[in-house]
N, C-alpha and C positions, 0 to 999 in steps of 0.2 A: 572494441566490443563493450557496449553500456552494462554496465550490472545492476538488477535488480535484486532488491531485497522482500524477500517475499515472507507476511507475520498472517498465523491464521491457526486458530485453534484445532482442527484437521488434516492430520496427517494424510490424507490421501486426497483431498484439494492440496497443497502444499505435491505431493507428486506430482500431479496432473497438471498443475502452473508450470513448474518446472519443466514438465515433458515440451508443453505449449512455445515455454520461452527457449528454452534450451535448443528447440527445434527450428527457433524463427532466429539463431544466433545471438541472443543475449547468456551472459553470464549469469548465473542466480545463486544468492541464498536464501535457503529456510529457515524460517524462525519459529518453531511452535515453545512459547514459553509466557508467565504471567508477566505483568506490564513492567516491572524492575528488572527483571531480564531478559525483557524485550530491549528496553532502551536500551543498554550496554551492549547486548550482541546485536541491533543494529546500528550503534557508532562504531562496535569493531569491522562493521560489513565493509564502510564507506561507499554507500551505495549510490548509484546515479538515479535510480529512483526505487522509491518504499511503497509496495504496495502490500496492504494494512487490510483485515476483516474487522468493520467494524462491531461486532461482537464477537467476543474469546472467551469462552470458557466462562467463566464464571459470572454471576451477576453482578452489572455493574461496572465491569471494565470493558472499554470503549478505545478501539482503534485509536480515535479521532484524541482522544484524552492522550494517550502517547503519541500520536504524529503531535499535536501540539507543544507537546514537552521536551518534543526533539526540535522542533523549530526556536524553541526558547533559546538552543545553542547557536552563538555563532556561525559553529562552522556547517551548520543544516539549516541555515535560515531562509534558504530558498529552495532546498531540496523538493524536485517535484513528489510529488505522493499523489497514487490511486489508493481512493476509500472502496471497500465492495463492501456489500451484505444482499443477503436474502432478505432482510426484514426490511421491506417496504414504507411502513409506516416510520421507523426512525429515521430513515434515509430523506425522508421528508420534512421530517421537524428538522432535520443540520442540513435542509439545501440550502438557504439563506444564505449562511454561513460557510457552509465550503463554498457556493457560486463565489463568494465577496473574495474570498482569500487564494491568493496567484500562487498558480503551480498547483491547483488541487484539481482532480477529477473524480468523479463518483461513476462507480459499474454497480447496476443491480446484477443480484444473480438471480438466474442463471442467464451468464451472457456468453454471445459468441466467441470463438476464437480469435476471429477478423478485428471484432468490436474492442477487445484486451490490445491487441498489437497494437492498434492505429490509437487506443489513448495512448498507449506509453510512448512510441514515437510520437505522437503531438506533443507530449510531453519534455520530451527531449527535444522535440526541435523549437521551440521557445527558449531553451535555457540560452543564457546569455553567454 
């Protein structure tokens, strides 16, 4: 069973992922915590994939700035990662960027159920 780790400033997306993945047979953690306590408790996850909100809580801290800080490690240097956000317009200024860098996928919200499973198995099914 692949484990995903799930980080998002909302407690109740953070349930509702879980119901989704939990119910299609993935393992999950929740993470709702600021970026330094994000990173730690998802190296403690060891997740087979991190899906990340890119905006948390506060201004200025960015999914995307901790998935990159966790690929800075070794042992997460390929880890797949789904980015999501509602916010449209940012998701736009880092497509470039996430399209360029392997193992990243981007979900706008609000998306399907179907749409969430079949990234994270596309996801998983590349890993080497």
């Amino acid at each position: 069973m692949a484990h995903v780790t799930v980080v998002n400033d909302s407690p109740e997306f953070l349930e509702l992922v879980r119901d989704i993945l939990e119910g299609d047979a993935y393992d999950t953690t929740l993470i709702e915590a600021d970026e330094q306590d994000a990173l730690q408790l998802i190296r403690q996850s060891q997740p087979d994939v991190l899906m990340i909100d890119l905006r948390m809580g506060r201004e200025g801290l960015h999914g995307w700035d901790v998935a990159r800080a966790l690929r800075r490690d070794a042992e997460f240097d390929r880890l797949p990662i789904v980015i999501c956000s509602g916010d449209l317009q940012a998701m736009g200024e880092l497509e470039a960027e996430l399209t360029a860098t392997r193992d990243v996928a981007a979900l706008a919200k609000p998306f399907e159920i179907d749409e969430l499973i079949a990234t994270i198995d596309g996801l998983l099914d590349r890993r080497p």
